[in-house]
CHARMM-style PDB file with segment names, atoms N, HN, CA, C and O in Angstrom:
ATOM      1  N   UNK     1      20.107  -6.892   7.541  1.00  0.00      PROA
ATOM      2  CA  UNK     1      19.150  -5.927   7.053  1.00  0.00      PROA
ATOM      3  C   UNK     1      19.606  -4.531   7.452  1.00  0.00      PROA
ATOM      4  O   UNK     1      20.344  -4.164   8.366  1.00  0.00      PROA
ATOM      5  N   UNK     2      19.217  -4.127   6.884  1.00  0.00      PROA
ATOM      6  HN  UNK     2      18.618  -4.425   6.141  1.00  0.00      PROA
ATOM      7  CA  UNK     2      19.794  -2.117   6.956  1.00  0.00      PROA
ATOM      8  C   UNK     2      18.695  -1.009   6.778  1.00  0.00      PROA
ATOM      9  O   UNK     2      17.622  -1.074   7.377  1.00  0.00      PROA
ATOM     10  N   UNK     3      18.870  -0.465   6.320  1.00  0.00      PROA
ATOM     11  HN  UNK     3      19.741  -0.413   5.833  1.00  0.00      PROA
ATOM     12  CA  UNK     3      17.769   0.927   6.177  1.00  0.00      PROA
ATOM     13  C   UNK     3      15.995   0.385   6.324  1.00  0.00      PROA
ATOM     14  O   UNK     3      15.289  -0.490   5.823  1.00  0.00      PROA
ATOM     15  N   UNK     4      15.859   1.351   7.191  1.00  0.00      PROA
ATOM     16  HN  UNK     4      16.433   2.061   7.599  1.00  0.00      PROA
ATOM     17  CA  UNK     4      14.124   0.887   7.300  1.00  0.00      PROA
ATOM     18  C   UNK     4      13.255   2.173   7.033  1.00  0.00      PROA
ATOM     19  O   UNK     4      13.130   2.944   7.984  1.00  0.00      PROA
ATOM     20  N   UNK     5      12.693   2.461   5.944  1.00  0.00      PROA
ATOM     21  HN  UNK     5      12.794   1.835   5.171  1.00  0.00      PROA
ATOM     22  CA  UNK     5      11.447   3.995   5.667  1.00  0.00      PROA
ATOM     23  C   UNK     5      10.195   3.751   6.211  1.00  0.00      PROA
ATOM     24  O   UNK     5       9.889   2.999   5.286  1.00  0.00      PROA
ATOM     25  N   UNK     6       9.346   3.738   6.814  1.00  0.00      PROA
ATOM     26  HN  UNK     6       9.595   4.349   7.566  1.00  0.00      PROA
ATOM     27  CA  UNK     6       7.981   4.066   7.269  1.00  0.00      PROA
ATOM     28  C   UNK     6       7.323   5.060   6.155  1.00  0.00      PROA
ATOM     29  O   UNK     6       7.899   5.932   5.504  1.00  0.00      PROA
ATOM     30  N   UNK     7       6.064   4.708   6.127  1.00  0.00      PROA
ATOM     31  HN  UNK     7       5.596   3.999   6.656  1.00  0.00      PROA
ATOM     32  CA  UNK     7       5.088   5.680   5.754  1.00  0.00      PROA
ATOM     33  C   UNK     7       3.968   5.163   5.786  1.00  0.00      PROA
ATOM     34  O   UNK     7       3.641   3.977   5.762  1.00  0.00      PROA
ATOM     35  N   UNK     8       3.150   6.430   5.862  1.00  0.00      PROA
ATOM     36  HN  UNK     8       3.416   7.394   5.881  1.00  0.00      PROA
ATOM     37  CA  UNK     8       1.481   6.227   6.718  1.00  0.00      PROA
ATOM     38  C   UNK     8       1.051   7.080   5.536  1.00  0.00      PROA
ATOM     39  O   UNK     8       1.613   8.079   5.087  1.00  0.00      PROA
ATOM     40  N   UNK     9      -0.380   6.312   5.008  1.00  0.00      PROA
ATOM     41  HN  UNK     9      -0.837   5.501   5.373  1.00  0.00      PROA
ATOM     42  CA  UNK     9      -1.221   6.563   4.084  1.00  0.00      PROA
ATOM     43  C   UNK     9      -2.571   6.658   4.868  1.00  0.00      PROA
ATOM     44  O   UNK     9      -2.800   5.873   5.788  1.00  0.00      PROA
ATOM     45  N   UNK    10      -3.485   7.649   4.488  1.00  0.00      PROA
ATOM     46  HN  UNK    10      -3.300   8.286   3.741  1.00  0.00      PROA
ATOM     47  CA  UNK    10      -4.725   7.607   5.177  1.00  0.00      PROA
ATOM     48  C   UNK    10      -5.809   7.926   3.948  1.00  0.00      PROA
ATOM     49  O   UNK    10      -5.866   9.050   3.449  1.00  0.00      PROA
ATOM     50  N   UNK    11      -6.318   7.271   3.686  1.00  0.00      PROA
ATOM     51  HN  UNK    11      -6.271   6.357   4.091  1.00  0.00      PROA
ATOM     52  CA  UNK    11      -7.363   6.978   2.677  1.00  0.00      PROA
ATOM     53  C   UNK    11      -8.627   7.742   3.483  1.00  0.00      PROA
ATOM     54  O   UNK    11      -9.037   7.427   4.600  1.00  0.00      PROA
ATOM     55  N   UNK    12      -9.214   8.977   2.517  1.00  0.00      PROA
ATOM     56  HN  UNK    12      -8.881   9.234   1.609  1.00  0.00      PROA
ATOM     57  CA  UNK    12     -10.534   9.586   2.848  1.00  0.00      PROA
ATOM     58  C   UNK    12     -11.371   8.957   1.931  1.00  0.00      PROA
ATOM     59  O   UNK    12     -11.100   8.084   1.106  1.00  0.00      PROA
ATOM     60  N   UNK    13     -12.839   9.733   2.281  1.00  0.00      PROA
ATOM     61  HN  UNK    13     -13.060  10.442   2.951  1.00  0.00      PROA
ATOM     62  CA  UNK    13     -14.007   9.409   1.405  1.00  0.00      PROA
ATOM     63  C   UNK    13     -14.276  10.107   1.194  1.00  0.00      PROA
ATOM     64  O   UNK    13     -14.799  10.866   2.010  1.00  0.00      PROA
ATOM     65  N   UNK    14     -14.071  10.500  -0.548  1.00  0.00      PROA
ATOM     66  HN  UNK    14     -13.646   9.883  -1.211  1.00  0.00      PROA
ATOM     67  CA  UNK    14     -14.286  11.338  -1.386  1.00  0.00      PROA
ATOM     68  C   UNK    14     -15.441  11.467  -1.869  1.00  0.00      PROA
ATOM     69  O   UNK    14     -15.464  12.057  -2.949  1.00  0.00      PROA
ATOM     70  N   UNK    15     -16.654  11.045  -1.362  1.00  0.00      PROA
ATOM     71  HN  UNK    15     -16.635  10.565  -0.485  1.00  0.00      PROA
ATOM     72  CA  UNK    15     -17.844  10.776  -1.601  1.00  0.00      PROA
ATOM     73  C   UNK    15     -18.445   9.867  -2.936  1.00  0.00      PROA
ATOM     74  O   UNK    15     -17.793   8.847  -3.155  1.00  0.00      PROA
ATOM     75  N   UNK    16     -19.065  10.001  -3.423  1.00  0.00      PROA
ATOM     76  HN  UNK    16     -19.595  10.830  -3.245  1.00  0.00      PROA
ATOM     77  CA  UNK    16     -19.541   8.715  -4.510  1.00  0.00      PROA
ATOM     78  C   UNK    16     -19.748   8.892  -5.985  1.00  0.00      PROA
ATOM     79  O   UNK    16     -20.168   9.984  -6.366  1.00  0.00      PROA
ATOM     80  N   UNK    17     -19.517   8.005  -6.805  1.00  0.00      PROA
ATOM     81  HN  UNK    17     -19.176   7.118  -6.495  1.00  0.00      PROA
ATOM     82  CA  UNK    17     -19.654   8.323  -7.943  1.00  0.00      PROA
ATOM     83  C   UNK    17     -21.195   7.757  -8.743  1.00  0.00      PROA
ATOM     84  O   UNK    17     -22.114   7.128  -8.218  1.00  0.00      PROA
ATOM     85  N   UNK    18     -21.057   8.280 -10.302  1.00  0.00      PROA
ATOM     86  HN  UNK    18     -20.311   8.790 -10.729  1.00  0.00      PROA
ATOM     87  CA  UNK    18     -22.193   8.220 -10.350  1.00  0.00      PROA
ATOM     88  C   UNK    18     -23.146   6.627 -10.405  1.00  0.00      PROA
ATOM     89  O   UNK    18     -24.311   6.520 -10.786  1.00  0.00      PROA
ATOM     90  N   UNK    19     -22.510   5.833 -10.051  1.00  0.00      PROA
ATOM     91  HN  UNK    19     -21.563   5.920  -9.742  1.00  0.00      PROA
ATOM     92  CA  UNK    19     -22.815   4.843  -9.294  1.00  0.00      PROA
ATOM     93  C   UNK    19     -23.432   3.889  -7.850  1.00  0.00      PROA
ATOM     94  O   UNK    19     -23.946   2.832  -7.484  1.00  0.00      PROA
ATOM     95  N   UNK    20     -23.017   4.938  -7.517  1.00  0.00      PROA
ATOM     96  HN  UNK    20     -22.599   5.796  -7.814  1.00  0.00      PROA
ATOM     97  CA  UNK    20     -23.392   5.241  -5.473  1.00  0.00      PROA
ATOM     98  C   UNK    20     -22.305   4.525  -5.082  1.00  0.00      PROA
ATOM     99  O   UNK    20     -22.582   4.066  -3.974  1.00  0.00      PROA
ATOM    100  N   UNK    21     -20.870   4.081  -5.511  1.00  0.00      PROA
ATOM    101  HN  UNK    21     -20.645   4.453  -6.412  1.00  0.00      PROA
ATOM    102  CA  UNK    21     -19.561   3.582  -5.565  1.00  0.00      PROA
ATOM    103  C   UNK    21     -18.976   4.460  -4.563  1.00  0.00      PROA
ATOM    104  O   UNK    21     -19.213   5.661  -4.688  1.00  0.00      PROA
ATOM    105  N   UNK    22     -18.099   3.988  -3.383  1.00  0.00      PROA
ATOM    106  HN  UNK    22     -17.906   3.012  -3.281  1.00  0.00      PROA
ATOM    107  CA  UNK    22     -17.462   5.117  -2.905  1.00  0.00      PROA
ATOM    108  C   UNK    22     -15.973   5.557  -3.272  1.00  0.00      PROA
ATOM    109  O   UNK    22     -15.225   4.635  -3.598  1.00  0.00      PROA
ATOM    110  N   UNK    23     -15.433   6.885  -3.259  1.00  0.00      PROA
ATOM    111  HN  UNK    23     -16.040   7.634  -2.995  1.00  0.00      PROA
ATOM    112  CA  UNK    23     -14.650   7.477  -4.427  1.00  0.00      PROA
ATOM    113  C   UNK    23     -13.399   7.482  -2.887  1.00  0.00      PROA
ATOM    114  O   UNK    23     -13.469   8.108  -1.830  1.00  0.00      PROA
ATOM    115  N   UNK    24     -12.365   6.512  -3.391  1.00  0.00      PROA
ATOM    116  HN  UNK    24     -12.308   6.003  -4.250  1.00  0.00      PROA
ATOM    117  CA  UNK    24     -11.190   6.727  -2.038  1.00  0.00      PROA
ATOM    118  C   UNK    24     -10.375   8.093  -2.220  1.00  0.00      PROA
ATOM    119  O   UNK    24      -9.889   7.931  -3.339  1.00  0.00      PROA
ATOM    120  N   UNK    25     -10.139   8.778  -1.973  1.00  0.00      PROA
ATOM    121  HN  UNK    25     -10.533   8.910  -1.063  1.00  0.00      PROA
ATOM    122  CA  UNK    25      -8.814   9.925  -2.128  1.00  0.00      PROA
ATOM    123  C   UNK    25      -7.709   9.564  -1.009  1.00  0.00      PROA
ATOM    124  O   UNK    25      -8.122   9.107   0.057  1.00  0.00      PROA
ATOM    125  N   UNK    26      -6.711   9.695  -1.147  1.00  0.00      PROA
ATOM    126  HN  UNK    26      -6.375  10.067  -2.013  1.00  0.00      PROA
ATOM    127  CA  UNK    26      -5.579   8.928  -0.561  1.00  0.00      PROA
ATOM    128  C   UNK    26      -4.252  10.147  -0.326  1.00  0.00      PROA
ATOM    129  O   UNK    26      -3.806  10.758  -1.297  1.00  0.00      PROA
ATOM    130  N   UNK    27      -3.781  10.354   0.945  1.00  0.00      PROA
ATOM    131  HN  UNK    27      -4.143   9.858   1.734  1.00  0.00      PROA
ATOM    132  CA  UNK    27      -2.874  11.246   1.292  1.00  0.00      PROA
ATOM    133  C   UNK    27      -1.514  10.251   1.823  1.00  0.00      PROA
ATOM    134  O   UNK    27      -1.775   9.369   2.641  1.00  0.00      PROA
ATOM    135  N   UNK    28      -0.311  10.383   1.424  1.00  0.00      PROA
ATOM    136  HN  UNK    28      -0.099  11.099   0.759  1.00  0.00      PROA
ATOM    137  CA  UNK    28       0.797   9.608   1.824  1.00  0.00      PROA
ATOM    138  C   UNK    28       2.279  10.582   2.291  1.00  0.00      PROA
ATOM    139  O   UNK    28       2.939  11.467   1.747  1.00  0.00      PROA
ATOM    140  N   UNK    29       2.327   9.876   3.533  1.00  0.00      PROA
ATOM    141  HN  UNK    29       1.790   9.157   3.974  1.00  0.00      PROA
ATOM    142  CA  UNK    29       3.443  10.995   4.595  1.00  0.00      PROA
ATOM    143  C   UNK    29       4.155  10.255   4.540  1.00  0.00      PROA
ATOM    144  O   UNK    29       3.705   9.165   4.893  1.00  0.00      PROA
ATOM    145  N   UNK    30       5.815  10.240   4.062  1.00  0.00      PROA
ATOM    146  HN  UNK    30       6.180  11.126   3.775  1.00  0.00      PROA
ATOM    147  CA  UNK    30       6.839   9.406   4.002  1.00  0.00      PROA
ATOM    148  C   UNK    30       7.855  10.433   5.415  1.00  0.00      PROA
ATOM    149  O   UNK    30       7.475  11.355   6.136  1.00  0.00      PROA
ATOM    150  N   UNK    31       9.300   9.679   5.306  1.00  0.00      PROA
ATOM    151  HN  UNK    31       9.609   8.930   4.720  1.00  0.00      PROA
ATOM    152  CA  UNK    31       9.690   9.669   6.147  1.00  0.00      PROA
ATOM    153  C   UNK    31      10.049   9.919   7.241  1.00  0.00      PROA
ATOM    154  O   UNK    31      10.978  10.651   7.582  1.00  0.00      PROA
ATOM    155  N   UNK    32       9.159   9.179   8.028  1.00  0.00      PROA
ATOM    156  HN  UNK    32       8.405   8.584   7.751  1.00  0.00      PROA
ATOM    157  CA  UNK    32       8.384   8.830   9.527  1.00  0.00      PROA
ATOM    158  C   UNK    32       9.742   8.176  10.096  1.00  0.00      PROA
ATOM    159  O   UNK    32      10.615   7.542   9.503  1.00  0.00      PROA
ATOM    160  N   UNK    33       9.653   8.450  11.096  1.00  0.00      PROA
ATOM    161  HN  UNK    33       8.944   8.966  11.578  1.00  0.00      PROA
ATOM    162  CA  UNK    33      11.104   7.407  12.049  1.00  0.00      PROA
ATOM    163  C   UNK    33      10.660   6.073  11.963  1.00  0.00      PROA
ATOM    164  O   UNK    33       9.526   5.606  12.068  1.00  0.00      PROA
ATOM    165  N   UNK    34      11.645   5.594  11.776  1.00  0.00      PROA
ATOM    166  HN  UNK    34      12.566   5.974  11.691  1.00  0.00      PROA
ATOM    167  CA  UNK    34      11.337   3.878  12.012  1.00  0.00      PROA
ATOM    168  C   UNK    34      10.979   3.328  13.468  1.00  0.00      PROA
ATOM    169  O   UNK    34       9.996   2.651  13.767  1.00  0.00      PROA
ATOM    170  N   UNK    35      12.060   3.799  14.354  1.00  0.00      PROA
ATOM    171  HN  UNK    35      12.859   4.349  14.111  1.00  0.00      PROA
ATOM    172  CA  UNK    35      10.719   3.432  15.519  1.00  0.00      PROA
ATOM    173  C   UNK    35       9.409   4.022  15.803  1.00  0.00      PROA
ATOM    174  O   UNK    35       9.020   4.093  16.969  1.00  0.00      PROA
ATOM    175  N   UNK    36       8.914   4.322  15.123  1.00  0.00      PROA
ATOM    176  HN  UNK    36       9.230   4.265  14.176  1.00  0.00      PROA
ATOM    177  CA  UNK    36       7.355   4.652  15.762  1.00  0.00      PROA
ATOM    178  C   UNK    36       6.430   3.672  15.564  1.00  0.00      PROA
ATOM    179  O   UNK    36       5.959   3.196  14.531  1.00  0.00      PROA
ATOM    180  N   UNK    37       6.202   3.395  16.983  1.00  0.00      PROA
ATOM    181  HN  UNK    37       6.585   3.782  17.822  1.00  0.00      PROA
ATOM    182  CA  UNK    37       4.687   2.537  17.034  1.00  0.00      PROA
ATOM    183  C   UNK    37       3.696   2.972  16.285  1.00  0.00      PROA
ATOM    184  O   UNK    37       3.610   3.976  15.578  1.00  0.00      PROA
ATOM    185  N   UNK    38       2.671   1.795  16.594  1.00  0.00      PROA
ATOM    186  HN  UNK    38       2.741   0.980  17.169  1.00  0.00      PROA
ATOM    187  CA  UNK    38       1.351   1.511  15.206  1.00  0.00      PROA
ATOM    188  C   UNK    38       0.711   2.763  16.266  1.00  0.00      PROA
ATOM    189  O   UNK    38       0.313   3.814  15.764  1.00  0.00      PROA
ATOM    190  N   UNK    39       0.670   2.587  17.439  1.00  0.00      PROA
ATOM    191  HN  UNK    39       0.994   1.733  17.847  1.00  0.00      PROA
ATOM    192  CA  UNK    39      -0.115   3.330  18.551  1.00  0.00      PROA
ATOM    193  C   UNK    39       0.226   4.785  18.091  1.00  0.00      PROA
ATOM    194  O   UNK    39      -0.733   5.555  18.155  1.00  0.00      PROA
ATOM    195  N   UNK    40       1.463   5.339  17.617  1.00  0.00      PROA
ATOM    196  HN  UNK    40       2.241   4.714  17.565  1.00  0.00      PROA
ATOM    197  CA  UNK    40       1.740   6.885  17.336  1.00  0.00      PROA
ATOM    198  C   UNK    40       1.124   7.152  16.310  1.00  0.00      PROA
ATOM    199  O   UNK    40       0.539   8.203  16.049  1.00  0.00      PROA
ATOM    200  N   UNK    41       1.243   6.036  15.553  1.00  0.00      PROA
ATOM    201  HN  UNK    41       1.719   5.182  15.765  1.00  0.00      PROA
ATOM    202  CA  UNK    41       1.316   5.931  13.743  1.00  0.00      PROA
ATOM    203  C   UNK    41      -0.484   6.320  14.296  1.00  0.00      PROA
ATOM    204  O   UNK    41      -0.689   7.534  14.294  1.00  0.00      PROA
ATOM    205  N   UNK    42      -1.318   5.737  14.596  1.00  0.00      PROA
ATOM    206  HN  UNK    42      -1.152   4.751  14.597  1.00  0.00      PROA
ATOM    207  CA  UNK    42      -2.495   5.623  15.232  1.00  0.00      PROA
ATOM    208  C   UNK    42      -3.323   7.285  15.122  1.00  0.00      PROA
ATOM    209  O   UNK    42      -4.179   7.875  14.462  1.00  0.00      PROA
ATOM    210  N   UNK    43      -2.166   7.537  16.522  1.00  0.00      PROA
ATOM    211  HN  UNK    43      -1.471   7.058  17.058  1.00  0.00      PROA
ATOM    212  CA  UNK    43      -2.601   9.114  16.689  1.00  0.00      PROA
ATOM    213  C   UNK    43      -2.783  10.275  16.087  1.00  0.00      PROA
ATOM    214  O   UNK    43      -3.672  11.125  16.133  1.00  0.00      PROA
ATOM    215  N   UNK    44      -1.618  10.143  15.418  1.00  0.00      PROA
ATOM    216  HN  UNK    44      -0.897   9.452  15.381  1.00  0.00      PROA
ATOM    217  CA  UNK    44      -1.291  11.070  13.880  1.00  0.00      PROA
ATOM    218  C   UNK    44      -2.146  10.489  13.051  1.00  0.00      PROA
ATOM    219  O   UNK    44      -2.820  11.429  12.629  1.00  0.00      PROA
ATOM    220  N   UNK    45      -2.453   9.703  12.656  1.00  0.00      PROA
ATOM    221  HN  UNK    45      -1.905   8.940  12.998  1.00  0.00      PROA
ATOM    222  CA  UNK    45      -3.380   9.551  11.585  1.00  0.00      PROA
ATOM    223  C   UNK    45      -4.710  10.109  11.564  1.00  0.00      PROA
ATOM    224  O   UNK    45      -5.282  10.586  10.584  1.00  0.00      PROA
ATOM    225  N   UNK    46      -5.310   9.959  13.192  1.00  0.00      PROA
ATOM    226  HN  UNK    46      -4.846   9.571  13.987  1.00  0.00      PROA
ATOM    227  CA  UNK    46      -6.408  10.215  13.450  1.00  0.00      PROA
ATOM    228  C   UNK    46      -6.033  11.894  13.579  1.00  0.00      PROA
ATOM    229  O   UNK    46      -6.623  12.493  12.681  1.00  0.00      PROA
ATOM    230  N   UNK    47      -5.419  12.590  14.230  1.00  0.00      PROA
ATOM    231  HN  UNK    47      -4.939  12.103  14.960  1.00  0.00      PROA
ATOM    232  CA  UNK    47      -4.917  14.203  14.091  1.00  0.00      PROA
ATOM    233  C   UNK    47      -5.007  14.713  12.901  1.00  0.00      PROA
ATOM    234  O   UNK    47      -5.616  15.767  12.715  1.00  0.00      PROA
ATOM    235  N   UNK    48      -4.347  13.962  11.808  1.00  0.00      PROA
ATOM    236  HN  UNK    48      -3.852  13.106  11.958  1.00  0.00      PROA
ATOM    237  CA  UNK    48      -4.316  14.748  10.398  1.00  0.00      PROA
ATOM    238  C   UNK    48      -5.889  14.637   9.843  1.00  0.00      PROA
ATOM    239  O   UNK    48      -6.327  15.680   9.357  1.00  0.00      PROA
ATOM    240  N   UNK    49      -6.615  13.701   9.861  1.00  0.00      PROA
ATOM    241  HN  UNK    49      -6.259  12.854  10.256  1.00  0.00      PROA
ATOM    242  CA  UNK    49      -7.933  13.507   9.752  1.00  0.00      PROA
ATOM    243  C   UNK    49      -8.916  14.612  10.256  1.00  0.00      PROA
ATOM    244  O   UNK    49     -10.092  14.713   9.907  1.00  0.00      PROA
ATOM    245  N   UNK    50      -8.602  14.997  10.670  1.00  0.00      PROA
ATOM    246  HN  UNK    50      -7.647  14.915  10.954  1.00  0.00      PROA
ATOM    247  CA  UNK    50      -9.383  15.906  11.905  1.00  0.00      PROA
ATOM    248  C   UNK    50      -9.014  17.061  11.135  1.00  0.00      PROA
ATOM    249  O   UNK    50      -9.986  17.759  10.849  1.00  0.00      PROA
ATOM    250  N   UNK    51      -7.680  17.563  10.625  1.00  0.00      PROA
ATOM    251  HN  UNK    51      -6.889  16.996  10.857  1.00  0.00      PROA
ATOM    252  CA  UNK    51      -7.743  19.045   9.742  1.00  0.00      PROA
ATOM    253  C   UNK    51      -8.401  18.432   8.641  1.00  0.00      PROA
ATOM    254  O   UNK    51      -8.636  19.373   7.884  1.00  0.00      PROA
ATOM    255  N   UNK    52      -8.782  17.511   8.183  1.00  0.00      PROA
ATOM    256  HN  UNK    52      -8.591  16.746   8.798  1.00  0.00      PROA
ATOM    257  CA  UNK    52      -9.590  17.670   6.550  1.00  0.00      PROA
ATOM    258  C   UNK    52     -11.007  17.391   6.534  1.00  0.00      PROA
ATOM    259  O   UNK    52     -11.486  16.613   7.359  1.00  0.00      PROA
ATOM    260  N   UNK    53     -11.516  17.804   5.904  1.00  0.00      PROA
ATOM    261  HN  UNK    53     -11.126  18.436   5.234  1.00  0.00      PROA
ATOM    262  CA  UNK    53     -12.865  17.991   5.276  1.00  0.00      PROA
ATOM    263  C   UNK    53     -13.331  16.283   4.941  1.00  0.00      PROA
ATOM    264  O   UNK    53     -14.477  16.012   5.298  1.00  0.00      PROA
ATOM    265  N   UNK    54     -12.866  15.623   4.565  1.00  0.00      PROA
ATOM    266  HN  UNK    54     -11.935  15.844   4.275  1.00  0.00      PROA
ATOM    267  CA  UNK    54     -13.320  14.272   4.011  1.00  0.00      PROA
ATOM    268  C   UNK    54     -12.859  13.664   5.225  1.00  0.00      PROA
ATOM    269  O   UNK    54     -11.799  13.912   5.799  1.00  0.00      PROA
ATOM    270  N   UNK    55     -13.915  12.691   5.630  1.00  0.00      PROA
ATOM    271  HN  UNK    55     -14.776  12.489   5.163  1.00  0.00      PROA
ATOM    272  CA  UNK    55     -13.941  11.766   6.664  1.00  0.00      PROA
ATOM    273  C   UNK    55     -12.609  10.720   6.134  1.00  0.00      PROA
ATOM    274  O   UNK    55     -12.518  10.437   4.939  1.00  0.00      PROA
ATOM    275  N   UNK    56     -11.617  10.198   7.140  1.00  0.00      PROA
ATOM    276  HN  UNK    56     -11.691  10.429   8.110  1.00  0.00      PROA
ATOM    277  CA  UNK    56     -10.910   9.050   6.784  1.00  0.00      PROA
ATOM    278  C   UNK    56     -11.914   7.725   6.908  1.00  0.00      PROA
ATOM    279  O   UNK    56     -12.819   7.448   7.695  1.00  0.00      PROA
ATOM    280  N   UNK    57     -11.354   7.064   5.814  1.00  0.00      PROA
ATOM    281  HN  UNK    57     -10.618   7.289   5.175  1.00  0.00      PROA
ATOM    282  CA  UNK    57     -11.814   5.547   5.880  1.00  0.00      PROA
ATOM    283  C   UNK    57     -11.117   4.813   6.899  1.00  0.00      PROA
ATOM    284  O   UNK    57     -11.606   4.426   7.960  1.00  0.00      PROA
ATOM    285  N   UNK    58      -9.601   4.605   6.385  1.00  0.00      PROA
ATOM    286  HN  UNK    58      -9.204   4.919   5.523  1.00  0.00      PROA
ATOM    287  CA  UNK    58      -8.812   4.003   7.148  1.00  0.00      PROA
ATOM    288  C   UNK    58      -7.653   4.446   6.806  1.00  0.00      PROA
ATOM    289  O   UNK    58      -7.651   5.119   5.776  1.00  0.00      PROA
ATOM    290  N   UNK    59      -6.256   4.230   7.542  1.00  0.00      PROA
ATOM    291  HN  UNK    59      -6.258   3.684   8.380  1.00  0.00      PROA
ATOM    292  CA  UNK    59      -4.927   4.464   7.730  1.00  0.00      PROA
ATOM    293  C   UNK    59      -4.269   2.958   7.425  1.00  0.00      PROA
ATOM    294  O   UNK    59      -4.685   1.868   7.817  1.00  0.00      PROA
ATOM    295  N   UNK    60      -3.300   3.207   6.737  1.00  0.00      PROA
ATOM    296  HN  UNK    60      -2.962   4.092   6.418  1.00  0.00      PROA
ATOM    297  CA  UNK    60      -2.205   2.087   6.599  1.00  0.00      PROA
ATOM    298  C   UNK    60      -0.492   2.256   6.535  1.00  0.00      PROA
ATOM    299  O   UNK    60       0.008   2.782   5.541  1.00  0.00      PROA
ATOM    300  N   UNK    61       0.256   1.833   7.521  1.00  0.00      PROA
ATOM    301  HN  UNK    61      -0.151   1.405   8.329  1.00  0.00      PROA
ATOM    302  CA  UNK    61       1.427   2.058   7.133  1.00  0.00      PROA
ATOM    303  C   UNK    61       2.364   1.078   6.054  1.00  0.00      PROA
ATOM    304  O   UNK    61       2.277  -0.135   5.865  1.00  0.00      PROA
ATOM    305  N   UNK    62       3.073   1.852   5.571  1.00  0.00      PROA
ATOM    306  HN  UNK    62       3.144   2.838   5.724  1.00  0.00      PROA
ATOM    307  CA  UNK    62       4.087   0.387   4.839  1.00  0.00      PROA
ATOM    308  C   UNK    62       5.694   0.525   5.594  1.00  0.00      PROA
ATOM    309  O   UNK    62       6.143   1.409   6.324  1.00  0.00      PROA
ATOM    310  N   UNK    63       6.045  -0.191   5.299  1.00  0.00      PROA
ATOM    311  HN  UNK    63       5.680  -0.909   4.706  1.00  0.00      PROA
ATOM    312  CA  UNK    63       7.634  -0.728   6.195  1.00  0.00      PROA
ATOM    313  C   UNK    63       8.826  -1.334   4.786  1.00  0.00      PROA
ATOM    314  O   UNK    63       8.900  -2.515   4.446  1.00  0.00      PROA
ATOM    315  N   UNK    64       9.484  -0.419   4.284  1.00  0.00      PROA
ATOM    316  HN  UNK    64       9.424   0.540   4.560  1.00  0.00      PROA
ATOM    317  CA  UNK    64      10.481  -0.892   3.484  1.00  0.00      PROA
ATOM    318  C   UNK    64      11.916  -0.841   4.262  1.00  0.00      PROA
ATOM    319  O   UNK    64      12.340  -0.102   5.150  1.00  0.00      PROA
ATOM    320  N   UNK    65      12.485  -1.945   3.545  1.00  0.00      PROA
ATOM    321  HN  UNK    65      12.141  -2.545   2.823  1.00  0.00      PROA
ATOM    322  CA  UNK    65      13.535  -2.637   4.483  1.00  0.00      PROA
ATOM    323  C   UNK    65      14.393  -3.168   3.663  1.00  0.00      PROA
ATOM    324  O   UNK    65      13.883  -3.905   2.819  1.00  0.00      PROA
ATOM    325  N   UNK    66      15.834  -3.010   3.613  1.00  0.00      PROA
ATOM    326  HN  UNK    66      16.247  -2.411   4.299  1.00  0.00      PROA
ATOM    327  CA  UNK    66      16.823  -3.105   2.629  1.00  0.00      PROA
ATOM    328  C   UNK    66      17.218  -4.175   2.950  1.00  0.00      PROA
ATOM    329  O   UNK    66      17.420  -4.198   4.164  1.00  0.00      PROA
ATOM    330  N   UNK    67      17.574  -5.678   2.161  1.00  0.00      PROA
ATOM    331  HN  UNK    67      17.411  -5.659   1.175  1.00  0.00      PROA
ATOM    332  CA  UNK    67      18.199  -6.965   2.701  1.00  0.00      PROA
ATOM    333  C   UNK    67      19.394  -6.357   1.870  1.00  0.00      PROA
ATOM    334  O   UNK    67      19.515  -5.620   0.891  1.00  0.00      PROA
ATOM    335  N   UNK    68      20.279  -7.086   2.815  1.00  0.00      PROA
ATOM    336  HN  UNK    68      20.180  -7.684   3.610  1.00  0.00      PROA
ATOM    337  CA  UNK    68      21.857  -6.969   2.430  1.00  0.00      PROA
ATOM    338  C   UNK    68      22.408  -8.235   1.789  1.00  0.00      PROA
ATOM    339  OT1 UNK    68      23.589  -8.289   1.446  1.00  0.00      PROA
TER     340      UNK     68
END
């Protein structure tokens, strides 16, 4: 295996539609070092949250990984 990209997505709440449905808005930070823990990944997520206006729902990272 070879090349590894990280990226951390943090899904806000964009408040509701005319449904009372809640409306996700979604921010995505690509390349993140591959070693960084879930625990950093964690911190930063919750930091960037904190400059925006819309409450985060939740954070998710993805992990792409090149098989040789």
């Amino acid at each position: 295996m070879d090349e590894k990209k990280k990226s951390l997505r943090i899904v806000y709440n964009g408040g509701t539609d005319g449904n009372g449905k809640t409306i996700a808005k979604s921010q995505t930070y690509s390349g993140l070092i591959p070693e960084a823990t879930d625990e950093n990944l964690k911190s930063a997520a919750n930091a960037l949250a904190g400059l925006c206006a819309e409450t985060m729902l939740y954070a998710e990272v993805s992990t792409v990984q090149r098989l040789k």
